[in-house]
PQR file with spaces between the fields and no chain letter, atoms N, CA, C, O and H, PARSE charges and radii, in Angstrom:
ATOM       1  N    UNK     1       0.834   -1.181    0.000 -0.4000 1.5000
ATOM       2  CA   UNK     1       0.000    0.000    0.000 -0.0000 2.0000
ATOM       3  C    UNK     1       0.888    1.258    0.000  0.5500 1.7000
ATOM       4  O    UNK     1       1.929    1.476    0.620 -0.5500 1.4000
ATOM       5  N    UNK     2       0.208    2.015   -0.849 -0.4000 1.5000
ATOM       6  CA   UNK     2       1.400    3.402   -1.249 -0.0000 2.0000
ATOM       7  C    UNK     2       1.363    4.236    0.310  0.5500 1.7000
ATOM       8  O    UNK     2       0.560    3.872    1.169 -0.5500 1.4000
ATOM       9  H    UNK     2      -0.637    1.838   -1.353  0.4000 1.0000
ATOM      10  N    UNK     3       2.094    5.108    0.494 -0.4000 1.5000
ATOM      11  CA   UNK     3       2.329    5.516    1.579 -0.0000 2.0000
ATOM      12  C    UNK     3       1.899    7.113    1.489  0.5500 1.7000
ATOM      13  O    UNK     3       2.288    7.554    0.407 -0.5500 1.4000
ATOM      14  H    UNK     3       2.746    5.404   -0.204  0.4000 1.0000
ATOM      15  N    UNK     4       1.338    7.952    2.143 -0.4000 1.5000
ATOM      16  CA   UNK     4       1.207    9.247    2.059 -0.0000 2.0000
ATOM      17  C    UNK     4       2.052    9.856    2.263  0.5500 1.7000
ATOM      18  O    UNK     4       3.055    9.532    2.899 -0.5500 1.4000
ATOM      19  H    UNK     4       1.022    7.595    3.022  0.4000 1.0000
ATOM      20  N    UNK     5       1.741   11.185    1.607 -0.4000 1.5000
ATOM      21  CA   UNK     5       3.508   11.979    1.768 -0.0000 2.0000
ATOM      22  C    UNK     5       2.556   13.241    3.091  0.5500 1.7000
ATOM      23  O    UNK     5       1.413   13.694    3.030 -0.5500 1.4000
ATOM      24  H    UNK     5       0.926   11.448    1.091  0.4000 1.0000
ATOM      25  N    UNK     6       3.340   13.392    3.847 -0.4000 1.5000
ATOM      26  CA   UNK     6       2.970   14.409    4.423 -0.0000 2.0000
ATOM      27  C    UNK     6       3.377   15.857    4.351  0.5500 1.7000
ATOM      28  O    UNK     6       4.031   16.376    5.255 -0.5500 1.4000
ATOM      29  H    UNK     6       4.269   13.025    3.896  0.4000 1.0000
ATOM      30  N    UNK     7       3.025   16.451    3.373 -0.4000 1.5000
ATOM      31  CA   UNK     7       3.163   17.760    2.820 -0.0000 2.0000
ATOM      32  C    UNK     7       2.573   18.919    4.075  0.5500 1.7000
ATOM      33  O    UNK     7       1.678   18.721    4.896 -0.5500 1.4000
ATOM      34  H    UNK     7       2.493   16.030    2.639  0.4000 1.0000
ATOM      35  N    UNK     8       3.407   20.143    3.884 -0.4000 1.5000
ATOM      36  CA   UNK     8       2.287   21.139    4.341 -0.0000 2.0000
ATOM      37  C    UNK     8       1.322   21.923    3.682  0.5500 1.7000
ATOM      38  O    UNK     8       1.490   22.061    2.470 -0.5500 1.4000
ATOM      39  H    UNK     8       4.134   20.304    3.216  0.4000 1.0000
ATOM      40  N    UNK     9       0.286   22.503    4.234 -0.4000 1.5000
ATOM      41  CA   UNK     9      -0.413   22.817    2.950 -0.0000 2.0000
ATOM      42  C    UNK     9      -0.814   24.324    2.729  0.5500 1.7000
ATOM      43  O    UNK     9      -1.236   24.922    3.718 -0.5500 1.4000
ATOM      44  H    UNK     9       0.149   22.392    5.218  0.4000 1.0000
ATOM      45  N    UNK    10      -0.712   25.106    1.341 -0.4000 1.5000
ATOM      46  CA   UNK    10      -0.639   26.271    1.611 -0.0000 2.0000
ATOM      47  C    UNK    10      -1.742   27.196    2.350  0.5500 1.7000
ATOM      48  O    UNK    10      -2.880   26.766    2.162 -0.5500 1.4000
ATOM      49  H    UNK    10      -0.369   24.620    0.538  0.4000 1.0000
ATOM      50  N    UNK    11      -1.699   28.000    2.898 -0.4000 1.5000
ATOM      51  CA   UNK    11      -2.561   28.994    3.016 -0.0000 2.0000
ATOM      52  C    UNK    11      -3.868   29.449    1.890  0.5500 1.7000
ATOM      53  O    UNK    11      -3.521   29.653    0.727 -0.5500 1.4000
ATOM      54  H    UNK    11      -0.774   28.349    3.051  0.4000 1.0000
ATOM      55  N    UNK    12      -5.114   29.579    2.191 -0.4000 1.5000
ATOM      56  CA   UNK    12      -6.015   30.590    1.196 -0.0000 2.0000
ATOM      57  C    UNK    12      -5.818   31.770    2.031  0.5500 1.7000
ATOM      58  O    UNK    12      -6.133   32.650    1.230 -0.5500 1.4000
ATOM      59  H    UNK    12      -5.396   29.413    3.136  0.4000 1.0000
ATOM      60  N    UNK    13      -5.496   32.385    3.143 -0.4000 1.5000
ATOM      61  CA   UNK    13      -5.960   33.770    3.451 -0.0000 2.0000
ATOM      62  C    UNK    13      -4.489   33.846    4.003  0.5500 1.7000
ATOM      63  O    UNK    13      -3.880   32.939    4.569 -0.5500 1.4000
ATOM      64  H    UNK    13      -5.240   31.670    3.793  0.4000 1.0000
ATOM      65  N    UNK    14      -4.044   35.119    3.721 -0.4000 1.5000
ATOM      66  CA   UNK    14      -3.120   35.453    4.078 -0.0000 2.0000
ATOM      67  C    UNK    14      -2.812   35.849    5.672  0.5500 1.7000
ATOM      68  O    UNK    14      -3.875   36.315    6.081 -0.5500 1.4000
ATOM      69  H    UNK    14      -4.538   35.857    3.262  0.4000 1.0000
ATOM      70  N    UNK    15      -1.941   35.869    6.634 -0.4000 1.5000
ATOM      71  CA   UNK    15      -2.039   36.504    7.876 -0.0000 2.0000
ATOM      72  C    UNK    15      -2.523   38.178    8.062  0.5500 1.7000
ATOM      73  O    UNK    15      -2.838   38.826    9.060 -0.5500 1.4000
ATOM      74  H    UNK    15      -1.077   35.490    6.302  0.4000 1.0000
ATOM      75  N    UNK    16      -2.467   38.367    7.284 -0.4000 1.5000
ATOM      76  CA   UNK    16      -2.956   39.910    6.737 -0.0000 2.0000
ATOM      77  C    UNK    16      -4.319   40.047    6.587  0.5500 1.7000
ATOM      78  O    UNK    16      -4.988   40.987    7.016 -0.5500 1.4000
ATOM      79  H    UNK    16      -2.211   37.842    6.473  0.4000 1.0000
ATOM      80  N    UNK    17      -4.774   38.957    5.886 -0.4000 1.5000
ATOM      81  CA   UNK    17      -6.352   39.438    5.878 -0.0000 2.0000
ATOM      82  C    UNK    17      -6.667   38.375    7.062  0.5500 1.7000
ATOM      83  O    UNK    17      -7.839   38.012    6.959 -0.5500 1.4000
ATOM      84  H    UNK    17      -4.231   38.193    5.538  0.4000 1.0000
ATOM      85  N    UNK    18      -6.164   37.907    7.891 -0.4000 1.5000
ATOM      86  CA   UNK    18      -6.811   37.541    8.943 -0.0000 2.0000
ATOM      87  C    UNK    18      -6.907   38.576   10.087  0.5500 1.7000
ATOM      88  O    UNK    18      -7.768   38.681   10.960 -0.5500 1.4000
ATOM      89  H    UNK    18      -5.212   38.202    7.975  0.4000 1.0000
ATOM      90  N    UNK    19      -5.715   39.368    9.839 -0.4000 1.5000
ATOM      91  CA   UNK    19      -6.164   40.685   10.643 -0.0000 2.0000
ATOM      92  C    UNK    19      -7.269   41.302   10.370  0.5500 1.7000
ATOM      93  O    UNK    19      -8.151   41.336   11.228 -0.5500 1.4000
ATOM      94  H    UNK    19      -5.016   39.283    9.129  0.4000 1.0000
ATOM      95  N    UNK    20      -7.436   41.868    9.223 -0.4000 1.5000
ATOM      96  CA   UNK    20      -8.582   42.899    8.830 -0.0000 2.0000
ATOM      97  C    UNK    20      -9.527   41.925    9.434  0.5500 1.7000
ATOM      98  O    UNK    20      -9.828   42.091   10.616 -0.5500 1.4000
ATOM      99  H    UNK    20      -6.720   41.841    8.525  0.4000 1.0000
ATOM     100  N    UNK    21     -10.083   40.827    8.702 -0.4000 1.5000
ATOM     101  CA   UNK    21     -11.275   40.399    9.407 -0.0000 2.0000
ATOM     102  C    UNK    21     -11.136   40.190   10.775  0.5500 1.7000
ATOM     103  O    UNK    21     -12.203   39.744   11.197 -0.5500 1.4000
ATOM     104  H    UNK    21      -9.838   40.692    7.742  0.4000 1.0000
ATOM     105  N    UNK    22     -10.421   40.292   11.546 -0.4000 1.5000
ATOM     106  CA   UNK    22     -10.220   40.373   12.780 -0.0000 2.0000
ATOM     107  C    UNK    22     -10.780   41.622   13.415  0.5500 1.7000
ATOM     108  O    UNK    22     -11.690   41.687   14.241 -0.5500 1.4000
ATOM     109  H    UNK    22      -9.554   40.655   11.202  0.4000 1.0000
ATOM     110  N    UNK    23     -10.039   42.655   12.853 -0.4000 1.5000
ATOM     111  CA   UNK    23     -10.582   44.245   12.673 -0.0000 2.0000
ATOM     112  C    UNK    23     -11.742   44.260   12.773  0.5500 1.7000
ATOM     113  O    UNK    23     -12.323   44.751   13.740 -0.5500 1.4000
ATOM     114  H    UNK    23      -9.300   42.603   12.182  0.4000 1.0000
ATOM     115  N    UNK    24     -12.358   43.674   11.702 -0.4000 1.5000
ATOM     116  CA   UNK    24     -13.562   44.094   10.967 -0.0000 2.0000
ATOM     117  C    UNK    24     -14.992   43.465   12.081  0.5500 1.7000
ATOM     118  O    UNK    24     -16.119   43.932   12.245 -0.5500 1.4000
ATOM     119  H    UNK    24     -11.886   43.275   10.916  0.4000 1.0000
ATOM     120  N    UNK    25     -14.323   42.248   12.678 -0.4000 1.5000
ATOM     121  CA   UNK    25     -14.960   41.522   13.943 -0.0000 2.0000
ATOM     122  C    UNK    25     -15.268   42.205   15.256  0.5500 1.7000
ATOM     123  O    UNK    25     -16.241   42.072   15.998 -0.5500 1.4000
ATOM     124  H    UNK    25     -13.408   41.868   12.545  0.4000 1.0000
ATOM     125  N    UNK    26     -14.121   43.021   15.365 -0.4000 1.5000
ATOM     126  CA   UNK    26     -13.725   43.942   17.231 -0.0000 2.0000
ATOM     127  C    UNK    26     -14.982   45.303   16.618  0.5500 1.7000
ATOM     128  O    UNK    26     -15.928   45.741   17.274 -0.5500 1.4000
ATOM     129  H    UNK    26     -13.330   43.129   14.763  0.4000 1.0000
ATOM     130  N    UNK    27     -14.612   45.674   15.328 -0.4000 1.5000
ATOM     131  CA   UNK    27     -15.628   47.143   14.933 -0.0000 2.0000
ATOM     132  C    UNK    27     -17.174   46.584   14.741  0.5500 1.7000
ATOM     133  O    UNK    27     -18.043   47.378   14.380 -0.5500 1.4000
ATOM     134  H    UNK    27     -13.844   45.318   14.795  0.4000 1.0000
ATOM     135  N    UNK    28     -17.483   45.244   14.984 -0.4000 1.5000
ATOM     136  CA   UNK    28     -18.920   44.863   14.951 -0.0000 2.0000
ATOM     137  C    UNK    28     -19.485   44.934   15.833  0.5500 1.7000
ATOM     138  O    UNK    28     -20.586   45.473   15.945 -0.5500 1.4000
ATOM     139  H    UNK    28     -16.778   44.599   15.277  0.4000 1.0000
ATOM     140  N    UNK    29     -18.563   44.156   17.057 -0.4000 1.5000
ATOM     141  CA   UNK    29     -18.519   44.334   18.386 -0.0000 2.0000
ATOM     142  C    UNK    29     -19.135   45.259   18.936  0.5500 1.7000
ATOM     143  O    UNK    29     -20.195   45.202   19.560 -0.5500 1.4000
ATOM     144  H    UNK    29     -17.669   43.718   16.967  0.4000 1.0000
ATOM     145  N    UNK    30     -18.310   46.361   18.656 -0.4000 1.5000
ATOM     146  CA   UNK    30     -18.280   47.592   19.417 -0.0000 2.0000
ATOM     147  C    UNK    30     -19.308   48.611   18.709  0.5500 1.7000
ATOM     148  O    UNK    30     -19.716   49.634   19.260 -0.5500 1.4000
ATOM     149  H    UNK    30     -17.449   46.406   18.149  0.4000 1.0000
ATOM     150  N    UNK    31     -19.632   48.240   17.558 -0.4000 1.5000
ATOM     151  CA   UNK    31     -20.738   48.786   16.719 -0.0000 2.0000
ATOM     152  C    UNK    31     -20.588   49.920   15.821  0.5500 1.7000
ATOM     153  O    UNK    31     -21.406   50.784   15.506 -0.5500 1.4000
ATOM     154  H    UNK    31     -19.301   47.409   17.110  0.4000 1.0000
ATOM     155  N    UNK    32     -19.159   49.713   15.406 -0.4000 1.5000
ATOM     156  CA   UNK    32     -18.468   51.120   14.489 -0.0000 2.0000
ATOM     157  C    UNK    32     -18.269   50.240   13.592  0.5500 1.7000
ATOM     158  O    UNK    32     -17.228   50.446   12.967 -0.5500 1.4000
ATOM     159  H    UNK    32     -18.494   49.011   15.661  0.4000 1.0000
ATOM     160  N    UNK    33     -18.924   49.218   13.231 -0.4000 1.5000
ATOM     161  CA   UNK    33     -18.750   48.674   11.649 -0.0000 2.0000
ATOM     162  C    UNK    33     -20.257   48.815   10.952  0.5500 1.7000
ATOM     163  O    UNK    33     -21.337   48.310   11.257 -0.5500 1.4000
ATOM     164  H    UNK    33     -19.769   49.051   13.739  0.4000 1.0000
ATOM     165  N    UNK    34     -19.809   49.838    9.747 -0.4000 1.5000
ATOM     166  CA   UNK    34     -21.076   50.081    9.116 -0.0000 2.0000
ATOM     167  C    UNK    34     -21.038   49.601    7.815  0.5500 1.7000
ATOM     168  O    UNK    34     -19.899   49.432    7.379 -0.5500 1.4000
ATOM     169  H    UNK    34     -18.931   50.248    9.499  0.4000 1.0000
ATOM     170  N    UNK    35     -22.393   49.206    6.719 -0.4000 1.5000
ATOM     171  CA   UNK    35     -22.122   48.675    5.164 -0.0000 2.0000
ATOM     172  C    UNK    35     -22.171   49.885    4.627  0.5500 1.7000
ATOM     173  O    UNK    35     -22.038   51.001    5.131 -0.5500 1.4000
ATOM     174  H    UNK    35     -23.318   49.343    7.073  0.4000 1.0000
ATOM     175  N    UNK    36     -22.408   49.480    3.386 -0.4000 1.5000
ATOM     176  CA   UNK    36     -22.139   50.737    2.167 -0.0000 2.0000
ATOM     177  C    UNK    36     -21.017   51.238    1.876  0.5500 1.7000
ATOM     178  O    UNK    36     -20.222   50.922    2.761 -0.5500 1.4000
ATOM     179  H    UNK    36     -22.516   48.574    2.977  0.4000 1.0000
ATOM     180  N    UNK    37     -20.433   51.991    0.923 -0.4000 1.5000
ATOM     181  CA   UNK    37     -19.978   53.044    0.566 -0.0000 2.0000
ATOM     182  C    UNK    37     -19.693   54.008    1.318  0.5500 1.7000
ATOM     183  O    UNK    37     -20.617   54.814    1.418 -0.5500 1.4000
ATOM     184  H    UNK    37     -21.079   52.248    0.204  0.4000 1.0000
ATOM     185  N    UNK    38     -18.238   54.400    2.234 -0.4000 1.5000
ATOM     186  CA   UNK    38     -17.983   55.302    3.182 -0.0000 2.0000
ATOM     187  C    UNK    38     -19.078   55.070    4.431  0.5500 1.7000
ATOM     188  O    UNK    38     -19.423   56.028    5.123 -0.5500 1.4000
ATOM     189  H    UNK    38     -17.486   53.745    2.153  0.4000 1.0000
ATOM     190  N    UNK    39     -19.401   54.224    4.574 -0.4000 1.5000
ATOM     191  CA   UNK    39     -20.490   53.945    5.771 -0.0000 2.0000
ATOM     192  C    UNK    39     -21.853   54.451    6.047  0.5500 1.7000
ATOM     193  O    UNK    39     -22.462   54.647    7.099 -0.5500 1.4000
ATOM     194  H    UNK    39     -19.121   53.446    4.011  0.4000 1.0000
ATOM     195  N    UNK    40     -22.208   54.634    4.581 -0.4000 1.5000
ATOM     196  CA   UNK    40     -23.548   55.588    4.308 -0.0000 2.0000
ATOM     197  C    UNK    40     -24.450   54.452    4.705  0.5500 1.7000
ATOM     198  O    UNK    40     -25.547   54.993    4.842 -0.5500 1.4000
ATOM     199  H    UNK    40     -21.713   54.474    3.726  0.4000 1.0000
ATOM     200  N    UNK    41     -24.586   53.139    4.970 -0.4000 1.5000
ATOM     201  CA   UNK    41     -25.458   52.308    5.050 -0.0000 2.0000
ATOM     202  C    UNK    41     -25.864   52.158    6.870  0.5500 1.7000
ATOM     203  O    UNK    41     -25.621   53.070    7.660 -0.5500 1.4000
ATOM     204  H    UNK    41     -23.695   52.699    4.858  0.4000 1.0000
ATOM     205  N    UNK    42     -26.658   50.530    7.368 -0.4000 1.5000
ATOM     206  CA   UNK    42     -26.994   50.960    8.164 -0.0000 2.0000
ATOM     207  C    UNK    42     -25.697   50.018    9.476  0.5500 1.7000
ATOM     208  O    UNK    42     -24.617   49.595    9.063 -0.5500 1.4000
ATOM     209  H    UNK    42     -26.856   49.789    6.726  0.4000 1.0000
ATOM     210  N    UNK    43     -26.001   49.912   10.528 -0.4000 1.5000
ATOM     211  CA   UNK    43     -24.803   49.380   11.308 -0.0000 2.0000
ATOM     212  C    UNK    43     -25.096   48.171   11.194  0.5500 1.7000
ATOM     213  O    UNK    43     -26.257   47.771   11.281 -0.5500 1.4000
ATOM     214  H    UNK    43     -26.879   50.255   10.863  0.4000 1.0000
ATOM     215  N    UNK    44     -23.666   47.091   10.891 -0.4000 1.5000
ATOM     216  CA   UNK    44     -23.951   45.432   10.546 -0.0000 2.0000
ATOM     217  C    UNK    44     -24.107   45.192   12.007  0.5500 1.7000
ATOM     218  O    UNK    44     -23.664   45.737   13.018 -0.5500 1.4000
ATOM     219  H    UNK    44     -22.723   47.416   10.820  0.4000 1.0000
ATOM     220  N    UNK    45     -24.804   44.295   11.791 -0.4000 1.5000
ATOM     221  CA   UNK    45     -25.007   43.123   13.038 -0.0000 2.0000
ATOM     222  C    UNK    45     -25.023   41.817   13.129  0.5500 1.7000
ATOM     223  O    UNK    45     -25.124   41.123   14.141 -0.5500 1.4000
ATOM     224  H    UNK    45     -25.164   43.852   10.970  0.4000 1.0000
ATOM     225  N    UNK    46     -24.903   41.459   11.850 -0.4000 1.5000
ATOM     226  CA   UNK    46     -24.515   40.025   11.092 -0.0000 2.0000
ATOM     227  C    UNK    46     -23.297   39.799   11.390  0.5500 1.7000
ATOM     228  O    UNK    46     -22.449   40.685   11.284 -0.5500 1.4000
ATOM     229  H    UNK    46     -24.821   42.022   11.028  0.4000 1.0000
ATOM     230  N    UNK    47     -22.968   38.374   11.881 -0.4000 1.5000
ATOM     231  CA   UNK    47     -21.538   38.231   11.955 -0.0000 2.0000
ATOM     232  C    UNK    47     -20.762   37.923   10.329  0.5500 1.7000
ATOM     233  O    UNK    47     -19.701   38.357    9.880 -0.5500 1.4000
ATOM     234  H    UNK    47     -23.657   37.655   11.968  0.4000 1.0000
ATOM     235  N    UNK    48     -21.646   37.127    9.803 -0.4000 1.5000
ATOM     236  CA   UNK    48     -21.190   37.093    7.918 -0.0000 2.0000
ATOM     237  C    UNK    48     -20.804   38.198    7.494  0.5500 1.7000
ATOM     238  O    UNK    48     -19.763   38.417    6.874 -0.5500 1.4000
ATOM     239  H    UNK    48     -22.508   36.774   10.167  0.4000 1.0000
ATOM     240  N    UNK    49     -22.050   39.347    7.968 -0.4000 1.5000
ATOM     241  CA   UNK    49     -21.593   40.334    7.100 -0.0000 2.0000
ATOM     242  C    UNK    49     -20.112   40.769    7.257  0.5500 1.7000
ATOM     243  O    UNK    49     -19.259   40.701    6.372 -0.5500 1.4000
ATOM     244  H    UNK    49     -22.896   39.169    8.471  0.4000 1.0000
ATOM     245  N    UNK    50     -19.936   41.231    8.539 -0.4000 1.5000
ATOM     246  CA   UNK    50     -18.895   41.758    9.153 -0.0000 2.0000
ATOM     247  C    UNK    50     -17.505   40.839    8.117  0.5500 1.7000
ATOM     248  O    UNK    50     -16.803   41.394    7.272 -0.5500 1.4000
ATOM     249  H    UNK    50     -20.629   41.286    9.259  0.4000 1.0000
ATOM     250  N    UNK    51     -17.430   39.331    8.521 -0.4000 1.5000
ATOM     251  CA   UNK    51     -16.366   38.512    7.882 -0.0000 2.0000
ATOM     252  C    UNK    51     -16.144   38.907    6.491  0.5500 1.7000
ATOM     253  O    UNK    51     -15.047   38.746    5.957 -0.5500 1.4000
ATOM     254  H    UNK    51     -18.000   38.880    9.207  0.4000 1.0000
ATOM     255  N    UNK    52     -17.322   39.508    5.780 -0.4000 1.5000
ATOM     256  CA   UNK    52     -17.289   39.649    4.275 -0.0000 2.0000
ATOM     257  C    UNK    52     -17.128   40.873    3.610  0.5500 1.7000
ATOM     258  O    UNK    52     -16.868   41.164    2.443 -0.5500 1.4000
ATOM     259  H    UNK    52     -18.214   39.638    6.214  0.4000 1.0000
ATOM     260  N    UNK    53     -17.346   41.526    4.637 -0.4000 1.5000
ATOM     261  CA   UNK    53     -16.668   43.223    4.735 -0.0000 2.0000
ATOM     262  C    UNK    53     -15.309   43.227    4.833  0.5500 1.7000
ATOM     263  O    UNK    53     -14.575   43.882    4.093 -0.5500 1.4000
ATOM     264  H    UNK    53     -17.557   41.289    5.585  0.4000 1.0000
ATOM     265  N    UNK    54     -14.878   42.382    5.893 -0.4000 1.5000
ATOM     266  CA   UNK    54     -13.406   42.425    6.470 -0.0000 2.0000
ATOM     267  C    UNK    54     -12.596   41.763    5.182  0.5500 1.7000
ATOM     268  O    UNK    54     -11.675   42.406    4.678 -0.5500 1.4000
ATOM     269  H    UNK    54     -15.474   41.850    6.494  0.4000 1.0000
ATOM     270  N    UNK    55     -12.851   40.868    4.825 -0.4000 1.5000
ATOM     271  CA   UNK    55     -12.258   40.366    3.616 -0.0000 2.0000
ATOM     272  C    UNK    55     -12.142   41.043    2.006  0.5500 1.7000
ATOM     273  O    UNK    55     -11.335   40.938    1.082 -0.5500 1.4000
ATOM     274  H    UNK    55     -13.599   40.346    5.234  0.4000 1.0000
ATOM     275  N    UNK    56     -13.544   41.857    2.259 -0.4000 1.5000
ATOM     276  CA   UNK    56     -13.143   42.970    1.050 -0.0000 2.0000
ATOM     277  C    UNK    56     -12.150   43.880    1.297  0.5500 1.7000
ATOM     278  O    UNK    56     -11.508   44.313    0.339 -0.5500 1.4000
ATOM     279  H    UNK    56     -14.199   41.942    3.010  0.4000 1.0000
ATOM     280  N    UNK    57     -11.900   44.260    2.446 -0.4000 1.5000
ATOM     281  CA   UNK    57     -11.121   45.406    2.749 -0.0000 2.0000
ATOM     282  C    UNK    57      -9.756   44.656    2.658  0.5500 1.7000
ATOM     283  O    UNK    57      -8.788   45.124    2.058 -0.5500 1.4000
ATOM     284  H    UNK    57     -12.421   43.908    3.224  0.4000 1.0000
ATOM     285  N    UNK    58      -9.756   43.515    3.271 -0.4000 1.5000
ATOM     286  CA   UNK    58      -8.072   42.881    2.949 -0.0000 2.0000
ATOM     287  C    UNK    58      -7.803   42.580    1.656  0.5500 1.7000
ATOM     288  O    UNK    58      -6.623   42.466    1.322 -0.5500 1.4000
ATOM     289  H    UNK    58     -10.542   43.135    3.758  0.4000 1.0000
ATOM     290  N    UNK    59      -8.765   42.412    0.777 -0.4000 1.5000
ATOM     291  CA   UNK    59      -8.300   42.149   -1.072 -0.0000 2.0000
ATOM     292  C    UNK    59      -8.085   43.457   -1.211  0.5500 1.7000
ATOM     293  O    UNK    59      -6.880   43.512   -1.455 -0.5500 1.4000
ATOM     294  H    UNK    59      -9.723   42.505    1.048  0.4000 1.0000
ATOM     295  N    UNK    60      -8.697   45.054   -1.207 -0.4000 1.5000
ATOM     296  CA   UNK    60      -8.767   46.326   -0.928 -0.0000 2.0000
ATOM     297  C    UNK    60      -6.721   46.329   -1.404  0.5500 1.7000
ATOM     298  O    UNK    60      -6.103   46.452   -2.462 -0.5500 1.4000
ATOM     299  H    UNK    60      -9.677   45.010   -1.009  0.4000 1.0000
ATOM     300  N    UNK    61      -6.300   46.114    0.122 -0.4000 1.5000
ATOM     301  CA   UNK    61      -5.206   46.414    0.757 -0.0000 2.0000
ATOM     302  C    UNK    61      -4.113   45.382   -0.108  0.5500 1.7000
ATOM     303  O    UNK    61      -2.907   45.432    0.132 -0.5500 1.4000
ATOM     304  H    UNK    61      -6.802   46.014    0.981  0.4000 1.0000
ATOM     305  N    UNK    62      -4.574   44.630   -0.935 -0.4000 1.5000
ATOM     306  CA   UNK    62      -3.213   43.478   -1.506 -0.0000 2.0000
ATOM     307  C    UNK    62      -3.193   42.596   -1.260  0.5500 1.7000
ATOM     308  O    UNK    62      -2.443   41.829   -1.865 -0.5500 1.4000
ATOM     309  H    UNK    62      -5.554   44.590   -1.131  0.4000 1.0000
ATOM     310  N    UNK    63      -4.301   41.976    0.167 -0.4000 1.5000
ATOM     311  CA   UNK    63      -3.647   40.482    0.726 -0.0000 2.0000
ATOM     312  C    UNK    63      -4.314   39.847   -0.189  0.5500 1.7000
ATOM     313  O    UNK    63      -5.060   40.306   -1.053 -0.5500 1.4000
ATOM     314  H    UNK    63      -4.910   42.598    0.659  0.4000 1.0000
ATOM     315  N    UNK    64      -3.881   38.279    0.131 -0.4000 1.5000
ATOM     316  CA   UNK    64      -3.534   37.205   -0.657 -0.0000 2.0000
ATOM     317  C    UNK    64      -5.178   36.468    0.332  0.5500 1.7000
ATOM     318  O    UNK    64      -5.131   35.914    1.430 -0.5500 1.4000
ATOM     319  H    UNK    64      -3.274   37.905    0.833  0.4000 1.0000
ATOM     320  N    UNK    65      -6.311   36.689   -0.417 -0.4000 1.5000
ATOM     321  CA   UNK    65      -7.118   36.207   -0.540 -0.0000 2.0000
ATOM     322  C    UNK    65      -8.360   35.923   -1.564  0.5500 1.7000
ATOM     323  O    UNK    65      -8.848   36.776   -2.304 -0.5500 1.4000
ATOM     324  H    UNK    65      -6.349   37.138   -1.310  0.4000 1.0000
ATOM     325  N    UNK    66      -8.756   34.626   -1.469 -0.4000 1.5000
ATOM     326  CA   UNK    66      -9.336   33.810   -2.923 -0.0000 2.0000
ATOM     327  C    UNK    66     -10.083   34.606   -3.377  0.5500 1.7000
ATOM     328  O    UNK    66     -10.428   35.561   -2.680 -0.5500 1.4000
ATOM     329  H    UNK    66      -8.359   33.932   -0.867  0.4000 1.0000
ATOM     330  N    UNK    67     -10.723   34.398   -5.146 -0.4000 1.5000
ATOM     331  CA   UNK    67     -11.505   35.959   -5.763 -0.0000 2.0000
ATOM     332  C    UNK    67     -12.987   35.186   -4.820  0.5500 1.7000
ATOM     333  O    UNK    67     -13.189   34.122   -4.236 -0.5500 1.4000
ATOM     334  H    UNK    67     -10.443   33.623   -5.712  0.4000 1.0000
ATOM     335  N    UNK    68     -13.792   36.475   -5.120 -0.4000 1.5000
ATOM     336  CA   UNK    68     -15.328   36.577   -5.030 -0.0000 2.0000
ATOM     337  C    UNK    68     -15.567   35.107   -5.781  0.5500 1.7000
ATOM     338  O    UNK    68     -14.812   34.552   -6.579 -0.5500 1.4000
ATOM     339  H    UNK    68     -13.627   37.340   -5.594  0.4000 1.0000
ATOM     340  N    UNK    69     -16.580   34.752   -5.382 -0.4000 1.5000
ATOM     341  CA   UNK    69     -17.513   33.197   -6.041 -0.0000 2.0000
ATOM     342  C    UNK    69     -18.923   34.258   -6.711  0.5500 1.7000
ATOM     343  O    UNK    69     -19.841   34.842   -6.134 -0.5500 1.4000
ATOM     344  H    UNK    69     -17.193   35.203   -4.733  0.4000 1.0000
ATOM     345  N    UNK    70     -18.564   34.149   -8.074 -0.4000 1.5000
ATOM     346  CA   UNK    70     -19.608   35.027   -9.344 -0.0000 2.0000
ATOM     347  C    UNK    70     -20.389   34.166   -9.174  0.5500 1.7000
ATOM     348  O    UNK    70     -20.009   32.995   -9.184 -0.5500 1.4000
ATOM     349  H    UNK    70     -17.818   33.674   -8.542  0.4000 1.0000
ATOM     350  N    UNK    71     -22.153   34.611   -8.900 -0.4000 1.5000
ATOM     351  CA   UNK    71     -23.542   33.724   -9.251 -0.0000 2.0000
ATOM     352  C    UNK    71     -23.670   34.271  -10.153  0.5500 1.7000
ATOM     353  O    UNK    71     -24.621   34.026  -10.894 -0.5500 1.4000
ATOM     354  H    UNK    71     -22.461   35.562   -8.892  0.4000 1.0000
């Protein structure tokens, strides 16, 4: 029987955008995370949302996270 190789395996999100969504988690919290455009929208309270905000803002910034999934 073949033997497995034990590889490590790469990263999808960079340590970088685990900050922002980290960020983006503490400003939900505390209730200074808003949607929209410059924060014209209303205050998130979704924890998704927040994760999916935070992750736009880390693609935003350069990090090394996977594209949008197009419906």
């Amino acid at each position: 029987m073949p033997r497995k190789k034990g590889g490590s395996r790469r990263r999808k999100y960079s340590k970088g955008a685990s900050k922002t969504v980290e960020s983006a988690m503490r400003r939900r919290k505390r209730g200074t995370l808003r949607s929209g455009k410059a924060g014209k929208g209303g205050k998130v309270r979704s924890r998704k949302q927040a994760i999916a905000i935070g992750l736009s803002e880390a693609r935003k910034k350069g990090a090394k996270v996977p594209p949008k999934k197009s419906s």
